[in-house]
PQR file with spaces between the fields and no chain letter, atoms N, CA, C, O and H, PARSE charges and radii, in Angstrom:
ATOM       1  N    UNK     1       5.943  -11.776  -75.655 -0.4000 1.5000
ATOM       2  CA   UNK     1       5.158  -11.263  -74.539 -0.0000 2.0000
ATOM       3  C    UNK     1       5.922  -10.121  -73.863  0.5500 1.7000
ATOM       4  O    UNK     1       7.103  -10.359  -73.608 -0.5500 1.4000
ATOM       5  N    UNK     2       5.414   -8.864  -73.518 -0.4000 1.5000
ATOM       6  CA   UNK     2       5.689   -7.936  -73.123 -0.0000 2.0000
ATOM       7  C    UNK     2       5.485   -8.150  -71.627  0.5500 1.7000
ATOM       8  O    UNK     2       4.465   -8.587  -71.093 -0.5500 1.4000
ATOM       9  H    UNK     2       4.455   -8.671  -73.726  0.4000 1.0000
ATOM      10  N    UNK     3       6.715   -7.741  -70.986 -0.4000 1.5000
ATOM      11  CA   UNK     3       7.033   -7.405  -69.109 -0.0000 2.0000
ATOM      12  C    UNK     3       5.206   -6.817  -68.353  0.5500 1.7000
ATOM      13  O    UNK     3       4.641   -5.738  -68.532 -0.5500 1.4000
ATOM      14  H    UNK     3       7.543   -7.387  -71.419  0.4000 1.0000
ATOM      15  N    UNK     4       4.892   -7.625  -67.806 -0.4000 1.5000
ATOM      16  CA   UNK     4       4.088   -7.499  -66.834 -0.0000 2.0000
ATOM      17  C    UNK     4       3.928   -6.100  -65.829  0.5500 1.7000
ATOM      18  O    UNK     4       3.122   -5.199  -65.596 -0.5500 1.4000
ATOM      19  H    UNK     4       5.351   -8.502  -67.660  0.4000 1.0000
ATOM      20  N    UNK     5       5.421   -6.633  -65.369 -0.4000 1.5000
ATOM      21  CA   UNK     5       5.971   -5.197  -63.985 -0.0000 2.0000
ATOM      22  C    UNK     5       6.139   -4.010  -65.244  0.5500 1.7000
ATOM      23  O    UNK     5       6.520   -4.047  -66.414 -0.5500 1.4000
ATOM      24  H    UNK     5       6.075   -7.365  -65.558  0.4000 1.0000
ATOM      25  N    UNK     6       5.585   -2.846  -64.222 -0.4000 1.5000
ATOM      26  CA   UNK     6       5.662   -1.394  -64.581 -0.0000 2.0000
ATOM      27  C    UNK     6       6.864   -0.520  -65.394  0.5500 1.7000
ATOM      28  O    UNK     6       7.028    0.203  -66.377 -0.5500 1.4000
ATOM      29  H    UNK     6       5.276   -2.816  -63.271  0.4000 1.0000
ATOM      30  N    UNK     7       7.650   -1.184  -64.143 -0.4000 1.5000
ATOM      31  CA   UNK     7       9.291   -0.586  -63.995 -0.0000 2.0000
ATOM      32  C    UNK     7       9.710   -1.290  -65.320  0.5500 1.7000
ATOM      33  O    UNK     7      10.231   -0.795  -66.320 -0.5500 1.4000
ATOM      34  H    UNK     7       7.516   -1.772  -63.345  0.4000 1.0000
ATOM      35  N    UNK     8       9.217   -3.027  -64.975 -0.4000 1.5000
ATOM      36  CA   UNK     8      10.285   -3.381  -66.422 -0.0000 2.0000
ATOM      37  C    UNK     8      10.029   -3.373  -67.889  0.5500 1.7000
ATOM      38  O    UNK     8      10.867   -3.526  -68.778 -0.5500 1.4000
ATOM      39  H    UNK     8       8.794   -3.429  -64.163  0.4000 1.0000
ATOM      40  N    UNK     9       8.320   -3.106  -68.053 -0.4000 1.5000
ATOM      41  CA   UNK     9       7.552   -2.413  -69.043 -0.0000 2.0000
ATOM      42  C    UNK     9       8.183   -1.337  -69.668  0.5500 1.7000
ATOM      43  O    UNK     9       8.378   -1.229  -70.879 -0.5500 1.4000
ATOM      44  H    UNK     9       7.639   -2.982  -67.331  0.4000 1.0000
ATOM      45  N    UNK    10       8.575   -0.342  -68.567 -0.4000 1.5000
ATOM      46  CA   UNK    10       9.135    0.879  -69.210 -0.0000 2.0000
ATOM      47  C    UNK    10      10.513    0.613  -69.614  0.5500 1.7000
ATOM      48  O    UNK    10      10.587    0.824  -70.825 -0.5500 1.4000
ATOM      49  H    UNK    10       8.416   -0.430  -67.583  0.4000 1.0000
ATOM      50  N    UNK    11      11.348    0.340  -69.260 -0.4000 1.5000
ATOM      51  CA   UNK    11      12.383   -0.117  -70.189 -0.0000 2.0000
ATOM      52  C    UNK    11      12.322   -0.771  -71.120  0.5500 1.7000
ATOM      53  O    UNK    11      13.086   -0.362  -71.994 -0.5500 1.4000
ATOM      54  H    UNK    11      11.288    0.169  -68.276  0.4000 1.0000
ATOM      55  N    UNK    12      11.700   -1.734  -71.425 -0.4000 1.5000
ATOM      56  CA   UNK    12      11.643   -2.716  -72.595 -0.0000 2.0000
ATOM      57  C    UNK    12      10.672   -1.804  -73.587  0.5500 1.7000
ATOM      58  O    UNK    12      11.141   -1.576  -74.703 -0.5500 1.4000
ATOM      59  H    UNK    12      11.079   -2.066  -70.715  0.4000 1.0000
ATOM      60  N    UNK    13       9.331   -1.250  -73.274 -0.4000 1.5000
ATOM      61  CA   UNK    13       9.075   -0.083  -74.027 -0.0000 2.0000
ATOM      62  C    UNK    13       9.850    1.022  -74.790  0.5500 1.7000
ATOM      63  O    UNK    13       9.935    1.077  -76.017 -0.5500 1.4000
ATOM      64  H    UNK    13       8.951   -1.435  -72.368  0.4000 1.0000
ATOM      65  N    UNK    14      10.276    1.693  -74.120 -0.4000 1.5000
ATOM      66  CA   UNK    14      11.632    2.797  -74.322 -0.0000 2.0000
ATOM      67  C    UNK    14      12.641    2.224  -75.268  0.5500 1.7000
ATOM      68  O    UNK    14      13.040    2.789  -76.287 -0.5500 1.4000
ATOM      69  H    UNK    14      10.207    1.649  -73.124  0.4000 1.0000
ATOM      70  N    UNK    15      13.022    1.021  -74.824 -0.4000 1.5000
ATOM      71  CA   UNK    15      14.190    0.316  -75.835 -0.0000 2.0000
ATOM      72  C    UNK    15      13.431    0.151  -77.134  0.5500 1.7000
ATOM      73  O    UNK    15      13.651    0.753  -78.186 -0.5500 1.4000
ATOM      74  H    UNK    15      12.698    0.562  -73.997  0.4000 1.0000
ATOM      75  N    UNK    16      12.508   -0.753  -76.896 -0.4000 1.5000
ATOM      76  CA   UNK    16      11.863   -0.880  -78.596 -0.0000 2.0000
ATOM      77  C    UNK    16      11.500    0.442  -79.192  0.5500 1.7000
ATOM      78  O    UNK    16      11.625    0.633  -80.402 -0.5500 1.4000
ATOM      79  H    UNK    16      12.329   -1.241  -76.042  0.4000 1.0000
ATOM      80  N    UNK    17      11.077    1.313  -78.417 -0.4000 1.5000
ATOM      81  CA   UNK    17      10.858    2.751  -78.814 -0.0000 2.0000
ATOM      82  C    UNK    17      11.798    3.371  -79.764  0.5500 1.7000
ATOM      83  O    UNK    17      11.559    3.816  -80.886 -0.5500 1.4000
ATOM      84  H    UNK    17      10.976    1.158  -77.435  0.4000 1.0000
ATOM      85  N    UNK    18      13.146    3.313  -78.980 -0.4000 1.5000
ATOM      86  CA   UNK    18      14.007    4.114  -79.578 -0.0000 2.0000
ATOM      87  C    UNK    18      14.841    3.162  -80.838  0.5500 1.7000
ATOM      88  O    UNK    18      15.160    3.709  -81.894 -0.5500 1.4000
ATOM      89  H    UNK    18      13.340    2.951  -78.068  0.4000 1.0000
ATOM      90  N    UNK    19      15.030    2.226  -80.671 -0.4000 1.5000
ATOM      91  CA   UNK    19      15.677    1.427  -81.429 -0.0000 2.0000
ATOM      92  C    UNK    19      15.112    0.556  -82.923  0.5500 1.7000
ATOM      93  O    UNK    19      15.857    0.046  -83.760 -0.5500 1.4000
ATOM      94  H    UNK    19      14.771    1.782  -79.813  0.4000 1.0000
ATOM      95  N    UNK    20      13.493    0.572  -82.949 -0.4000 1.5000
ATOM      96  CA   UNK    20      12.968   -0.375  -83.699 -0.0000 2.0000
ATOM      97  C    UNK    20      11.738    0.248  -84.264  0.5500 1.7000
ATOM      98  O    UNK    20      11.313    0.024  -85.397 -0.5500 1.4000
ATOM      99  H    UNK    20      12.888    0.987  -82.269  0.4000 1.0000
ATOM     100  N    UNK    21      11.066    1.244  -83.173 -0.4000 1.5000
ATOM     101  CA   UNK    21      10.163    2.005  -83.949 -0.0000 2.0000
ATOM     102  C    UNK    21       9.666    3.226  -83.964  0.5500 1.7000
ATOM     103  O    UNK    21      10.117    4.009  -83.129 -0.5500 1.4000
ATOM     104  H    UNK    21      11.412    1.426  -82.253  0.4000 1.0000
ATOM     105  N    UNK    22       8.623    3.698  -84.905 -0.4000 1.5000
ATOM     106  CA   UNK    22       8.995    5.449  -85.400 -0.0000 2.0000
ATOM     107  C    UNK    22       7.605    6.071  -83.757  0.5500 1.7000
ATOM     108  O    UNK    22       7.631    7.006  -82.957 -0.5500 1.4000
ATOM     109  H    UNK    22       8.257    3.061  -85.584  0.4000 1.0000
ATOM     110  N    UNK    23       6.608    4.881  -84.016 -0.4000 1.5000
ATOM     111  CA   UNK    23       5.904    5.425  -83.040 -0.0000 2.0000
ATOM     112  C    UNK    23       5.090    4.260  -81.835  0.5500 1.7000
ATOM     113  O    UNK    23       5.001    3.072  -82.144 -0.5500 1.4000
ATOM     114  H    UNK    23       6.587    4.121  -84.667  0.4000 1.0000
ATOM     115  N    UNK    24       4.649    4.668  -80.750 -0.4000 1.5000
ATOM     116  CA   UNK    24       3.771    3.766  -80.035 -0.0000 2.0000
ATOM     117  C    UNK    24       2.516    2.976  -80.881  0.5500 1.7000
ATOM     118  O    UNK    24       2.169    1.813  -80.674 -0.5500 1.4000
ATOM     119  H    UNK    24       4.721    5.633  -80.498  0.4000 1.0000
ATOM     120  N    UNK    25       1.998    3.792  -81.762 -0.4000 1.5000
ATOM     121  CA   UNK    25       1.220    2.761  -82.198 -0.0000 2.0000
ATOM     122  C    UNK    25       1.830    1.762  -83.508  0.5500 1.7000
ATOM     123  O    UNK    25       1.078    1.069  -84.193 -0.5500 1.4000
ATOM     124  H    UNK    25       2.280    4.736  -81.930  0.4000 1.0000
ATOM     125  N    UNK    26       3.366    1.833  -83.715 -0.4000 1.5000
ATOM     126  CA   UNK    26       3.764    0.577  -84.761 -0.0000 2.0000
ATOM     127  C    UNK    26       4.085    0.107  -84.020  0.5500 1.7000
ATOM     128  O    UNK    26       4.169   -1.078  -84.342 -0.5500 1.4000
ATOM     129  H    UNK    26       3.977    2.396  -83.158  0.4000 1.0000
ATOM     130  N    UNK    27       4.604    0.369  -82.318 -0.4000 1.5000
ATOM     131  CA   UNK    27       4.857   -0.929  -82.026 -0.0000 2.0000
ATOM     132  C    UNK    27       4.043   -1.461  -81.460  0.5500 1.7000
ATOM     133  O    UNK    27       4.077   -2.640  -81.109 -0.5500 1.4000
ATOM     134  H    UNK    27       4.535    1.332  -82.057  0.4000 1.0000
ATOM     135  N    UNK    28       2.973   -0.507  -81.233 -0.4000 1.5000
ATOM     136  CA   UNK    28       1.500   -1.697  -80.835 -0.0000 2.0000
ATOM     137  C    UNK    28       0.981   -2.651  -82.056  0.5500 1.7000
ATOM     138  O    UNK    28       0.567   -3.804  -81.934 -0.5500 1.4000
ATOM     139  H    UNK    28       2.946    0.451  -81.518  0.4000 1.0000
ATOM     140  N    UNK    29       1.058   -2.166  -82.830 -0.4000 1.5000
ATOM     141  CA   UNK    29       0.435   -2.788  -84.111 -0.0000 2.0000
ATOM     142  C    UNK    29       1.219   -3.939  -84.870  0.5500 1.7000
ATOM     143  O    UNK    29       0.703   -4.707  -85.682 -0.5500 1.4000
ATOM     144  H    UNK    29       1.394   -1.230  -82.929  0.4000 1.0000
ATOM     145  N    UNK    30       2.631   -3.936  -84.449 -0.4000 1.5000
ATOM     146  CA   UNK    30       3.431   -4.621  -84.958 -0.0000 2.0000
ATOM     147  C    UNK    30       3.622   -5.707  -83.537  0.5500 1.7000
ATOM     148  O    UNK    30       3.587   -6.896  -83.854 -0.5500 1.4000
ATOM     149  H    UNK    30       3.049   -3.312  -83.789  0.4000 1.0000
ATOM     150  N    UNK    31       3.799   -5.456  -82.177 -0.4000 1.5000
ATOM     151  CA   UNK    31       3.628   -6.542  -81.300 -0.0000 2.0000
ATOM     152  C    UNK    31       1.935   -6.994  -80.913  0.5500 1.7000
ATOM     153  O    UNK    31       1.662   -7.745  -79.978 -0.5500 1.4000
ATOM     154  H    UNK    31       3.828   -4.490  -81.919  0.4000 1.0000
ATOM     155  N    UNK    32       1.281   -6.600  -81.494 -0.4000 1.5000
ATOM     156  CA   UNK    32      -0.091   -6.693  -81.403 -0.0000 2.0000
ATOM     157  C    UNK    32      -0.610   -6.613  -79.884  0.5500 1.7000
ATOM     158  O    UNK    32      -1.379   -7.460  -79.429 -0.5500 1.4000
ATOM     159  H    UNK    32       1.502   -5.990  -82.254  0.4000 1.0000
ATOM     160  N    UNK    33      -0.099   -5.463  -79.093 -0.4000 1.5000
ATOM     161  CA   UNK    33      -0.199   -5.231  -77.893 -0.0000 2.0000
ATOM     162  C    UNK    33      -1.790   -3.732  -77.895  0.5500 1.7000
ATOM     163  O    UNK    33      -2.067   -2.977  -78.827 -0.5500 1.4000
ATOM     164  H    UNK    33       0.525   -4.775  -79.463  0.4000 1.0000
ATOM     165  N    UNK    34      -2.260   -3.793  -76.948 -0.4000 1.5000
ATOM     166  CA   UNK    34      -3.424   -3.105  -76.763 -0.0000 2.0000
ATOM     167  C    UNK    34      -2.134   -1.345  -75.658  0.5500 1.7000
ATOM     168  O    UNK    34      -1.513   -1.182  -74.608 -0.5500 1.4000
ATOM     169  H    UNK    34      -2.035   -4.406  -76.191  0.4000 1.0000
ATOM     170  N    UNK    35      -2.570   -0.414  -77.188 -0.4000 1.5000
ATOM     171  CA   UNK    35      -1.564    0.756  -76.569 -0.0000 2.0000
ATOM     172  C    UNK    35      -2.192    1.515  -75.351  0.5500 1.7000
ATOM     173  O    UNK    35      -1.434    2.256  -74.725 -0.5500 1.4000
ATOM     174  H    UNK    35      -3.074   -0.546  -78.041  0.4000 1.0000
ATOM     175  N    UNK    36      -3.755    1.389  -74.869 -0.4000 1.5000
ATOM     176  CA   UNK    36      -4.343    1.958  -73.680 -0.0000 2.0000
ATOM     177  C    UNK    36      -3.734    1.483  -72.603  0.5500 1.7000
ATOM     178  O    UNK    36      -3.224    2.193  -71.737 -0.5500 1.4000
ATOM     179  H    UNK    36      -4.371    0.787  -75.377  0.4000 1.0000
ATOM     180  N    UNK    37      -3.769   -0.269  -72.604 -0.4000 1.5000
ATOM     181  CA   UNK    37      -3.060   -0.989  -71.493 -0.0000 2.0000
ATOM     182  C    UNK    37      -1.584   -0.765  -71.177  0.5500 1.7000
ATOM     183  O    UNK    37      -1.071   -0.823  -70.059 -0.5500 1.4000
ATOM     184  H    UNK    37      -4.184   -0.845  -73.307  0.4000 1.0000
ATOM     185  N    UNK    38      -1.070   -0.539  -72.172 -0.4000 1.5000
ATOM     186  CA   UNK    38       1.007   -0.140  -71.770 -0.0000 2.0000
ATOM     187  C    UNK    38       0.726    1.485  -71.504  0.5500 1.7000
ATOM     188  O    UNK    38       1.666    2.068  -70.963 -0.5500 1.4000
ATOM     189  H    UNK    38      -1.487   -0.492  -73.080  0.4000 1.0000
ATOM     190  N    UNK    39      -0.617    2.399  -71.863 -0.4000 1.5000
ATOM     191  CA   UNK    39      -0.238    3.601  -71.361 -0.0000 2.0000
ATOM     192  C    UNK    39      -0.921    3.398  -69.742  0.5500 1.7000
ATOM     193  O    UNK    39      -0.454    4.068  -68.822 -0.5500 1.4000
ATOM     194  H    UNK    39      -1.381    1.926  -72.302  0.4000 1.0000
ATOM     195  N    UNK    40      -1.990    2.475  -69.512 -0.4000 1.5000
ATOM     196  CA   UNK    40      -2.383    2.856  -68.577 -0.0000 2.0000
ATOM     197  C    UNK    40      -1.367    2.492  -67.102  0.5500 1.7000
ATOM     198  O    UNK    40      -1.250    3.033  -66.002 -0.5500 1.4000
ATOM     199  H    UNK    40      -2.370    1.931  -70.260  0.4000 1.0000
ATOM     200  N    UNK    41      -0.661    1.127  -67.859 -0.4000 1.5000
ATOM     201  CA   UNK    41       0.542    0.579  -66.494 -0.0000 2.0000
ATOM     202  C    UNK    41       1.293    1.668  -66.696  0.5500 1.7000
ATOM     203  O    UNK    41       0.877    2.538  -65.930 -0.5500 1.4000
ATOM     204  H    UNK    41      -0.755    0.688  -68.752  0.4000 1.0000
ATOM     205  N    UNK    42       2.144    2.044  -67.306 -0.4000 1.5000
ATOM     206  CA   UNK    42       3.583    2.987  -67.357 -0.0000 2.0000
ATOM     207  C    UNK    42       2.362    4.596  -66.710  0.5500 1.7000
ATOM     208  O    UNK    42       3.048    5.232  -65.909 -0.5500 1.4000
ATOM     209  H    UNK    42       2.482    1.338  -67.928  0.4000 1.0000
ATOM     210  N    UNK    43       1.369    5.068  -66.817 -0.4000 1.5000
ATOM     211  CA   UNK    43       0.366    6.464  -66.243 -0.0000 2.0000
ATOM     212  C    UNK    43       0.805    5.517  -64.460  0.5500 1.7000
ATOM     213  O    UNK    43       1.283    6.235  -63.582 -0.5500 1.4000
ATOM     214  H    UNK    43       0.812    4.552  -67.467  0.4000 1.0000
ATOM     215  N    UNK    44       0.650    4.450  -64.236 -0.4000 1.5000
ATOM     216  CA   UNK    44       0.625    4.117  -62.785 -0.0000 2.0000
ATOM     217  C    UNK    44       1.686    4.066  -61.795  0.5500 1.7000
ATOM     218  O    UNK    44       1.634    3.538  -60.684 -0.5500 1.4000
ATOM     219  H    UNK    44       0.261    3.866  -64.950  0.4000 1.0000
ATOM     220  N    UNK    45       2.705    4.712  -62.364 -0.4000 1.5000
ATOM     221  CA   UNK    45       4.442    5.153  -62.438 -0.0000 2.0000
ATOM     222  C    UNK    45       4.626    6.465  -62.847  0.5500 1.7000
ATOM     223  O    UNK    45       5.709    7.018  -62.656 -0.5500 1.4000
ATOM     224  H    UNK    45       2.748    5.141  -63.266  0.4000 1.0000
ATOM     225  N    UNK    46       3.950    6.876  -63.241 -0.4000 1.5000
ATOM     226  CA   UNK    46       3.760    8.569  -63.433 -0.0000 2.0000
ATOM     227  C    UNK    46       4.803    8.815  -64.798  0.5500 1.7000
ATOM     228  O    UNK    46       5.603    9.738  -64.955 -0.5500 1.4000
ATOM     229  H    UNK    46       3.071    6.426  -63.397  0.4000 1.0000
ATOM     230  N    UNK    47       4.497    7.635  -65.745 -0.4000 1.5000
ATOM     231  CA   UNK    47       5.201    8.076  -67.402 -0.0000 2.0000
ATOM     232  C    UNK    47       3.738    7.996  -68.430  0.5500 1.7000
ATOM     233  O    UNK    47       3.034    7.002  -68.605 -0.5500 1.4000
ATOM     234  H    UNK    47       3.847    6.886  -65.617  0.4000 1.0000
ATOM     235  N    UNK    48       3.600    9.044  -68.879 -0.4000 1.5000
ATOM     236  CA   UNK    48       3.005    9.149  -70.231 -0.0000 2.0000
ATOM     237  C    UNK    48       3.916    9.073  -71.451  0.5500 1.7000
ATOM     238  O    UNK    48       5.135    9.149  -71.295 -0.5500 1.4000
ATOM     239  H    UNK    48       4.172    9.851  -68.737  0.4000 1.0000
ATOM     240  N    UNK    49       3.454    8.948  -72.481 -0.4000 1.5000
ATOM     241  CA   UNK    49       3.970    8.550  -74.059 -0.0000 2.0000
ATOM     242  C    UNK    49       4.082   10.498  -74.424  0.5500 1.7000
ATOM     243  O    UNK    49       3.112   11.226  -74.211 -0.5500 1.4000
ATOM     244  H    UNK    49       2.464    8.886  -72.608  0.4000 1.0000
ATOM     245  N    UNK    50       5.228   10.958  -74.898 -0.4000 1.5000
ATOM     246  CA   UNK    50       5.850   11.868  -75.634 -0.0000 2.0000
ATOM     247  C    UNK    50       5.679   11.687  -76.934  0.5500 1.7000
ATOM     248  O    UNK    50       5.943   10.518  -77.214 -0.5500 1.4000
ATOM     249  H    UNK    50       6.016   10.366  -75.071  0.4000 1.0000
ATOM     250  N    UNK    51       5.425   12.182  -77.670 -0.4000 1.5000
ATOM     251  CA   UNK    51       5.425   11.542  -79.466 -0.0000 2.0000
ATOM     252  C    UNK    51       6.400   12.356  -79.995  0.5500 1.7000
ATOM     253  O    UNK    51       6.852   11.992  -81.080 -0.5500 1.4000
ATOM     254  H    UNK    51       5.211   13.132  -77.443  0.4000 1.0000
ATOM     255  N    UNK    52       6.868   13.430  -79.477 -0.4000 1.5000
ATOM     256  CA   UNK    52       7.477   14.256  -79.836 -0.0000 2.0000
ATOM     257  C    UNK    52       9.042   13.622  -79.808  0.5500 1.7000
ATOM     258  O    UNK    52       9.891   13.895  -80.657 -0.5500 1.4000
ATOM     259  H    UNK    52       6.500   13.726  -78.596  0.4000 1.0000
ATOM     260  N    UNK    53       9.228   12.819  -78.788 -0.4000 1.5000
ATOM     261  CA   UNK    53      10.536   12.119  -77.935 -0.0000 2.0000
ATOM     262  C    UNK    53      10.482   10.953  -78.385  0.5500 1.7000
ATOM     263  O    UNK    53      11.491   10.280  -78.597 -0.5500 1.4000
ATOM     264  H    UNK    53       8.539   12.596  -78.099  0.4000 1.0000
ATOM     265  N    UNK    54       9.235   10.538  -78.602 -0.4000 1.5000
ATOM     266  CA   UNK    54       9.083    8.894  -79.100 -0.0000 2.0000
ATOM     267  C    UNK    54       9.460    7.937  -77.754  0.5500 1.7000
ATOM     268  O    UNK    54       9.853    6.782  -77.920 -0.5500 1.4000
ATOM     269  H    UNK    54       8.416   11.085  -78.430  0.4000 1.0000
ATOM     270  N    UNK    55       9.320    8.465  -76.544 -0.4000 1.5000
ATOM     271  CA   UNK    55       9.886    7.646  -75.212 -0.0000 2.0000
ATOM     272  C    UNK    55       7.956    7.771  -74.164  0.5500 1.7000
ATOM     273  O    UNK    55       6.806    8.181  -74.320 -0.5500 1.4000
ATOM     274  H    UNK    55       9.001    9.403  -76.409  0.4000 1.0000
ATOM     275  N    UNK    56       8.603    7.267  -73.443 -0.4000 1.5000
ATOM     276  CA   UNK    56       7.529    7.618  -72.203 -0.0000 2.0000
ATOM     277  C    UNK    56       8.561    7.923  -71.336  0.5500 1.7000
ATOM     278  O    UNK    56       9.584    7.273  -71.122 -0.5500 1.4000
ATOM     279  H    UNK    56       9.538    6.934  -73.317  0.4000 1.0000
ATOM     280  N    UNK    57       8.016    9.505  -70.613 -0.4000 1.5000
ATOM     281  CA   UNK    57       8.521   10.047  -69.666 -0.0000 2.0000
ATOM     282  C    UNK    57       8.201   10.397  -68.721  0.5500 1.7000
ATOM     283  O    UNK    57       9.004   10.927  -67.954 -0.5500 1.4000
ATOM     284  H    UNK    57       7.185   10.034  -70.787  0.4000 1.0000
C-alpha cells in the first residue's frame, strides 16, 4: 500500500522512481496503483511527473 499523505507519497514515489523503475506507468502497472490518482495528490503540492527526469517535480 502506497502513503496516503502527499508529502510522504512524494518521497516514496521518487524513491521507487529512481531506484526500481524506468517509468510512472511500470510502476503503476507493477504496484497496480491508479497513475491519475498519485498524479492528482502529488498536482495538490504543486509536483507533476517529468518523464524526462523520471521524478515528480
Amino acid at each position: 500500500m502506497i502513503p496516503s499523505d502527499p508529502v510522504m507519497l512524494l518521497s516514496y514515489i521518487n524513491l521507487k522512481l529512481r531506484d526500481n523503475y524506468s517509468s510512472l506507468e511500470a510502476l503503476c502497472d507493477d504496484l497496480d496503483e491508479s497513475k491519475s490518482e498519485i498524479e492528482e495528490k502529488l498536482k495538490s503540492i504543486n509536483y507533476t511527473y517529468d518523464k524526462d527526469q523520471n521524478q515528480f517535480v
